[in-house]
N, C-alpha and C positions, 0 to 999 in steps of 0.2 A: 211463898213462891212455889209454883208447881211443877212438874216436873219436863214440862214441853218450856218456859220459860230459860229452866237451865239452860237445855240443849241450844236454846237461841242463841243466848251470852255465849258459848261456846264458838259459835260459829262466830260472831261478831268479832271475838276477840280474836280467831286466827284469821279475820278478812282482813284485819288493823295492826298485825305485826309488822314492825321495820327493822329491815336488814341490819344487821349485828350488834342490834336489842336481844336482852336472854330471853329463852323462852319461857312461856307462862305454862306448870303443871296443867298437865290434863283435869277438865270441869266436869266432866259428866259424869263420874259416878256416885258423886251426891245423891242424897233423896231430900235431905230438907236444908235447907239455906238456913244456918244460923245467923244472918242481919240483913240488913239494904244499905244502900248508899241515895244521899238526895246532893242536891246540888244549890249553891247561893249564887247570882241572884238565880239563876235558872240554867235549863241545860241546853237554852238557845242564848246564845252570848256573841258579843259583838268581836270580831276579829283581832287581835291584840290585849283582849279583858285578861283579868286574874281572877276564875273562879275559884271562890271555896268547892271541897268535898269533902262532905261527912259520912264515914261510914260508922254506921250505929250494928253492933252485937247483942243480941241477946241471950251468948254463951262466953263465957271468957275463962279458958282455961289455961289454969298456971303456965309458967315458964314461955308464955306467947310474945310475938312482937306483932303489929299491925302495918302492910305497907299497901300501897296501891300502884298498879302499872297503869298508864298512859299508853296506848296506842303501840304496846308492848313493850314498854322501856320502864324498868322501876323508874321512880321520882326519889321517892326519900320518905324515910318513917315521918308519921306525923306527929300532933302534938295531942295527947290524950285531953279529952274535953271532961269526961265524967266518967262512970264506970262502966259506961254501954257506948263511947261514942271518940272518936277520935279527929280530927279533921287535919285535912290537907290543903295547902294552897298550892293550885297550880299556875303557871307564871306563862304567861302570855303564849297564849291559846292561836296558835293561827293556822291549823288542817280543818278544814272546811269539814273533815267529820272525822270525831277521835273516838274511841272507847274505854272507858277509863275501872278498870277490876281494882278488888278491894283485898287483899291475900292473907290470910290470919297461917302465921308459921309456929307450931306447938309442937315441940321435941322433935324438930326437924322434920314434920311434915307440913305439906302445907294445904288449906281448905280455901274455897273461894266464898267471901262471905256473902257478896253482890257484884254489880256490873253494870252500865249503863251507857247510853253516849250521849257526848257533847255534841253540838250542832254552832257551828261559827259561820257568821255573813257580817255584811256592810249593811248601812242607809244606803237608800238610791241617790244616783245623782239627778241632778236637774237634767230629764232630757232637751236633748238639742238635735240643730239641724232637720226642723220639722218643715218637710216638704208635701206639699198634696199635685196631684198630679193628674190629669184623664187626656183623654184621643178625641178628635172631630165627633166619631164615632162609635164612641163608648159611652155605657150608660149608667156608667159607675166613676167615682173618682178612689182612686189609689193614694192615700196617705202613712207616711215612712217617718224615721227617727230615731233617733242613736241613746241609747239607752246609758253612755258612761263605762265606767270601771265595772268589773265582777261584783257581783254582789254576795255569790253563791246558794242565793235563797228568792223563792218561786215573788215572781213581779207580777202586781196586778196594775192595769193601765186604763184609768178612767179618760174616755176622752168625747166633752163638750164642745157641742159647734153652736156657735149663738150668732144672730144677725148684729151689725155695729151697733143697734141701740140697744141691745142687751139681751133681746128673745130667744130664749131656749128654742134650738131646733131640731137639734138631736143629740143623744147622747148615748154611748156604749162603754162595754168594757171587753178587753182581751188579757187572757193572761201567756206573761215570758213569749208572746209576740211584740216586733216594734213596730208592727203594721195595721192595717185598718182598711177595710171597702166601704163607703159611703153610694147610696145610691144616688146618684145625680139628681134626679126629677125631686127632690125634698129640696132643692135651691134654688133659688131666682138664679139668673145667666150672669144679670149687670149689678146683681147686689151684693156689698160688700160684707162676709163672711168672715168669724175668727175661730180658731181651734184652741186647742188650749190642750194639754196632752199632761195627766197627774200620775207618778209613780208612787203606790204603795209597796212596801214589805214590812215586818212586826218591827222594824229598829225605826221606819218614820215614811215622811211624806215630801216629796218632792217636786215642783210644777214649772213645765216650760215657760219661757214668756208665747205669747200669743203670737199666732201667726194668719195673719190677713190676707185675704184674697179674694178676688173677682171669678169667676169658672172661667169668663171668657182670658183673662190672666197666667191662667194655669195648666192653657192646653198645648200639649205638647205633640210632634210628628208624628204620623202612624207608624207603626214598626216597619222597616224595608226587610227585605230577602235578597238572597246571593242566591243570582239564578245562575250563574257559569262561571267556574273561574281555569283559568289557562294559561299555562306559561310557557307554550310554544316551543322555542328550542332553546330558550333563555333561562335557563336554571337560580337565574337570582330576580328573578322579575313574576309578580302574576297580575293578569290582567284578572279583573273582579267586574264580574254586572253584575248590574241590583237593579230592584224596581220596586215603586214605592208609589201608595195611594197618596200620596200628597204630588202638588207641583212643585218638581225636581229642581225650581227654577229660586227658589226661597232658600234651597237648603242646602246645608254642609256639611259634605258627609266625613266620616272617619274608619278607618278600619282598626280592630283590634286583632290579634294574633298568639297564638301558645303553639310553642311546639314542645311542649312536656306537659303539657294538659293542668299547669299549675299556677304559673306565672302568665299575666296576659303583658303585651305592648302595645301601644297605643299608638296609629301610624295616623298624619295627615291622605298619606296619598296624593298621588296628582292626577287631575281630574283631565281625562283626554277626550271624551266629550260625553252628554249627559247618559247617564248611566251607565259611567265606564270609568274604573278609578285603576289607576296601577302603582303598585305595591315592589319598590326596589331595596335590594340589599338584602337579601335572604339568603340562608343556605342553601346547597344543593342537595340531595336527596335526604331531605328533612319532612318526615311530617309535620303541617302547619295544619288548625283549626281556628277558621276566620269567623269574627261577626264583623257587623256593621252597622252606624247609627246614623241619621242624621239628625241634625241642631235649626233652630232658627236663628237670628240674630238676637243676643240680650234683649231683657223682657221691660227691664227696668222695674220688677215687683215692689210695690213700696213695704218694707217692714216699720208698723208703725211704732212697735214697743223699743226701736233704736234710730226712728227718724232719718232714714236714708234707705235708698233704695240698695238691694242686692244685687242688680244685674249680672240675674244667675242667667246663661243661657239654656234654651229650652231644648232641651235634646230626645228624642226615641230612647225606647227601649233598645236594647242588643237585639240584633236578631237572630234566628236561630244559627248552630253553629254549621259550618261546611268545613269538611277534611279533605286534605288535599296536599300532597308530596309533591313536593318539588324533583326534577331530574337531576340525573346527572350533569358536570361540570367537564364540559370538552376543555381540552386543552388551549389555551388562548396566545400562548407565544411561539415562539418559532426554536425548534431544536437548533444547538448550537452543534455546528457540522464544520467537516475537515474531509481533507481524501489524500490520498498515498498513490500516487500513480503509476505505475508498472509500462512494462517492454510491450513494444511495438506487435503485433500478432498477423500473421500473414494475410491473414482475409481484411485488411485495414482496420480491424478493432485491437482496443487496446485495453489490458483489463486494472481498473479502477479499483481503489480498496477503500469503498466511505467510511467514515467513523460520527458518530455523533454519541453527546452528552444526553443519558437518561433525563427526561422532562422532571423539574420539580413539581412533586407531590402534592402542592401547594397548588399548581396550577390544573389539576383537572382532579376528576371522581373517577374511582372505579377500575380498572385493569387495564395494563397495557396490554392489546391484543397482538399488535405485529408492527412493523415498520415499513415504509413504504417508500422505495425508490423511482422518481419517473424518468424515463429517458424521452429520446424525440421521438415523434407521432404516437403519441399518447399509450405508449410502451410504459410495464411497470414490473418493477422486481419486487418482490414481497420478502424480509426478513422476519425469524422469529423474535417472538418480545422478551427472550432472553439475552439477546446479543447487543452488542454496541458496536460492531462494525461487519461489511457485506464488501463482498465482491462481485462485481457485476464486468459483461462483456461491454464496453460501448463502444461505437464507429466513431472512427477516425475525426469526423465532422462534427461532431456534436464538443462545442465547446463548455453545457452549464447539465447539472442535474438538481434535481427538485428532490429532497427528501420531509418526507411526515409522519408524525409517529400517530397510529391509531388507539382510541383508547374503548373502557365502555358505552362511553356517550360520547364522541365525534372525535374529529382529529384535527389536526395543530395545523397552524397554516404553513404552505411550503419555506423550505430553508432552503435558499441556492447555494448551490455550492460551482464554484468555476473551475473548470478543468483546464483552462489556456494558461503558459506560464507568462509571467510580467516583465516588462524588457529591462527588471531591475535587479542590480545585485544587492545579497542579502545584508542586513546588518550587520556591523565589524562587534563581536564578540568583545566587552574591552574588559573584565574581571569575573574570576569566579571564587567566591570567597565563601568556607566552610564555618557551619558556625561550630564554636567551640565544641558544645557536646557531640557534634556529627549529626545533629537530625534534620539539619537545614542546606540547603546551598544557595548563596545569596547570587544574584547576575544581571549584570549592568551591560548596556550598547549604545553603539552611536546609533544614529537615523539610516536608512537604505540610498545608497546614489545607484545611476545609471551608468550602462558599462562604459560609457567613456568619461565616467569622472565626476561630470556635472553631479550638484545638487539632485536632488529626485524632487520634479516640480510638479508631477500631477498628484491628485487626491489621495494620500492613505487610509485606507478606511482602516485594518487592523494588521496584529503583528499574530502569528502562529509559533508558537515553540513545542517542539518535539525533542524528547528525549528518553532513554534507555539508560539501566545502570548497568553495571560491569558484577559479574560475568553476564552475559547481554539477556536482556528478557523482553516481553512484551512492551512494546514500544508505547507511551504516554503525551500526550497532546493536551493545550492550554489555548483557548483566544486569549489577548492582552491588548487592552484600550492601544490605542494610535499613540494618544499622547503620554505613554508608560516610557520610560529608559530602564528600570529596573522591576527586575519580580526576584522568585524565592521558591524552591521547593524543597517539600517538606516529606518528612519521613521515607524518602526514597531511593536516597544514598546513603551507604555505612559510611561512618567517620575512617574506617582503614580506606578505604579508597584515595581518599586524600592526599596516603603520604608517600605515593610515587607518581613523580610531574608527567611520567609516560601514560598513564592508568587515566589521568586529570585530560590530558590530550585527547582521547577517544571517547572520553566524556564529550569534550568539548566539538569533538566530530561528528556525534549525537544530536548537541542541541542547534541544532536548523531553525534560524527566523526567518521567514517567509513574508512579503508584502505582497497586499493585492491592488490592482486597480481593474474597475468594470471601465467599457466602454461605453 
């Protein structure tokens, strides 16, 4: 052994340590290797095998023991064979590449006697799923195939094409590709072709069954192209063109999509007229990267080696990819709105205190910019987007106001709000009941009648509760369905408030239900 040899083994054996394996003494300041190591049956072994190692010495000084590491993990002393040779069995081998050191320890030093590595693979499998493939206008056929499980050792692929009566027509090899270019013009069009696709590696041999074909059988759409895509103001929607040398009128297309450039999905689409497909349910300000294929109708390919046809359908390639973000998401519902109405003002207006609920988060993209109050003749008060209630002057006359919250990408549709009071008195208060620990207050009502008594016969569309707690603070507002008699609030009253029926009273002078009816 020479002395650029050592320095190899060195390296080999620190590319080959595993984590909280000891370590193996430093190798390089040897000059001469007292032994080698050889290997049974070989030092290419099949994945799970039990090789022998022999490490043979031709110094063996007193008081020594003989051990070898593995991939830097001792194993275990061996079993002495003669006076120069000791052997190890190692137990099922399965790192696709190990290196295995020989360690001779004499009065507590240790010397390295040799080193070499193991190499572990599979047989191949039988490949499968052998497809051949070409275009109207291409002048090559594309042939593909799945090669099975890892082997972790270099695959060479013999593959014979022969006419049905048996004539050699051509033949190639590739190696650890699962593909193939065949030049077209070596075929007849209407004559029936088989392939036949052979895996070699040193553990063995393995062979598809045959796979038949016609050219005119096997040709598949030209690739299309995404010439525009556009999703207008619709942030879940993109419209997609494409145009494609075949007639559009044969085929079915599909979109696929990644917006993390990893995982693709696979959309039908709905086709709005030819070459125009749109693509719903996407996010809103997401990068997407679209292809697109289209298919013919199943081909009905006969495979004769299992006598039944495949009817695979004939699809394009993907097309090249197009990138493209989608927009922001305007807001799509209507702010939940309230007002507080204030004293008469001499110039006939009267000033209004709007309140509305922050838009759920859920419902748009991007930042609330301001709020928008409209009054009559296309009059408008602008709030900032930190507040949830504005005061505004309006005239005498104007019975309704229009509010909408603006965001990054568009604003909410208007919420009315009515300003005329209703010729109804308010709902009769009938319990106010604290829950045990204080953090709740339960409250139950009758329905709303009109001031003389009657029933209340026109339409209630909602009930409004307002209230404040003691000592008084900013006042708090709730819509509640029509057909509610009871609600609850929560975390808003101390349980000490409770326990004077006076304190309970001013509570109750707080909470104002309110009914509306539009005309």
């Amino acid at each position: 052994m020479n002395l650029s040899s050592i320095f190899w083994r060195c390296i080999i054996l620190v590319t080959f340590f595993i984590k909280g394996c000891p370590p193996v003494p430093a190798c390089c300041h040897p000059l001469n290797s007292p032994g080698y190591l050889t290997v049974e049956p070989d030092t290419l072994v099949v994945v799970g095998s039990n090789p022998t190692v022999y490490c043979h010495i031709t110094e063996w000084p007193p008081r020594t023991r003989l051990k070898t590491f593995d991939r830097g993990c001792i194993l275990k002393f061996g079993k002495k064979v003669n006076g120069t040779t000791t052997m190890f069995n190692l137990t099922g081998v399965r790192k696709p590449l190990s290196a295995v050191i020989c360690m001779l320890n004499s009065d507590g030093l240790s010397k390295i006697i040799g080193g070499l590595n193991l190499r572990a693979g599979l047989p191949p499998d039988k490949p499968e799923n052998v497809i051949c493939e070409t275009t109207r206008s291409s002048d090559f056929i594309n042939c593909s195939w799945t090669r099975g499980q890892e082997t972790h050792l270099d695959m060479l692929y013999n593959i014979s094409i022969n006419r049905e009566n048996g004539t050699r027509i051509h033949s190639a090899q590739t190696r650890n590709a699962e593909k193939i270019t065949i030049r077209r013009g070596m075929l007849e069009e209407n004559t029936k072709n088989l392939i036949i696709i052979a895996a070699y590696n040193p553990f063995g041999v393995s062979q598809s069954d045959p796979f038949i074909f016609c050219i005119k059988d096997i040709v598949i759409p030209e690739t299309p192209h995404i010439t525009q895509i556009d999703f207008g103001s619709n942030s879940t929607a993109a419209m997609i063109e494409w145009r494609t040398a075949e007639s559009p009128v044969q085929l079915r297309s599909s979109v696929r999509m990644s917006a993390d450039n990893v995982s693709w999905e696979v959309r039908e689409g709905t086709e709005l007229v030819e070459g125009l497909i749109r693509v719903d349910d996407l996010r809103p300000v997401t990068a997407y990267q679209f292809q697109m294929r289209t298919c013919y109708s199943a081909s009905g390919l006969t495979d004769t080696s299992t006598s039944r046809s495949s009817n695979r359908s004939l699809c394009s390639k993907w097309s090249p990819s197009v990138w493209e973000t989608s927009p922001g998401k305007g807001p799509s519902k209507q702010l939940h709105v309230w007002r507080i109405l204030g004293g008469q003002e001499t110039n006939c207006q009267q000033t209004v205190t709007v309140l509305w609920k922050s838009p759920s988060v859920e419902d748009y993209s991007g930042k609330v910019k301001e709020y928008n109050i409209f009054l009559a003749n296309d009059q408008k008060h602008t709030c900032a987007a930190a507040v949830n209630s504005c005061s505004v002057q309006v005239p005498a006359e104007v019975k309704t106001l229009n509010v909408s919250v603006v965001t990054s990408y568009g604003s909410s549709p208007p919420a009315r709000v009515a300003l005329r009071h209703s010729g109804v008195l308010g709902p009769v208060l009938e319990e106010l009941v604290s829950a045990a620990n204080g953090s709740a207050v339960f409250i139950s009502w009758s329905g709303p009648r009109n001031k003389q008594g009657s029933a209340f016969g026109e339409e209630l569309l909602y009930y409004v509760m307002e209230w404040t707690s003691v000592p008084e603070a900013e006042m708090q507002w709730q819509k509640l369905a029509k057909d509610l008699k009871t609600t609850s609030i929560t975390g808003t009253l101390p349980t000490r408030y409770f326990y004077q029926p006076t304190i309970i009273n001013n509570i109750l002078m707080e909470c104002i239900f309110l009914s509306l009816k539009l005309s």
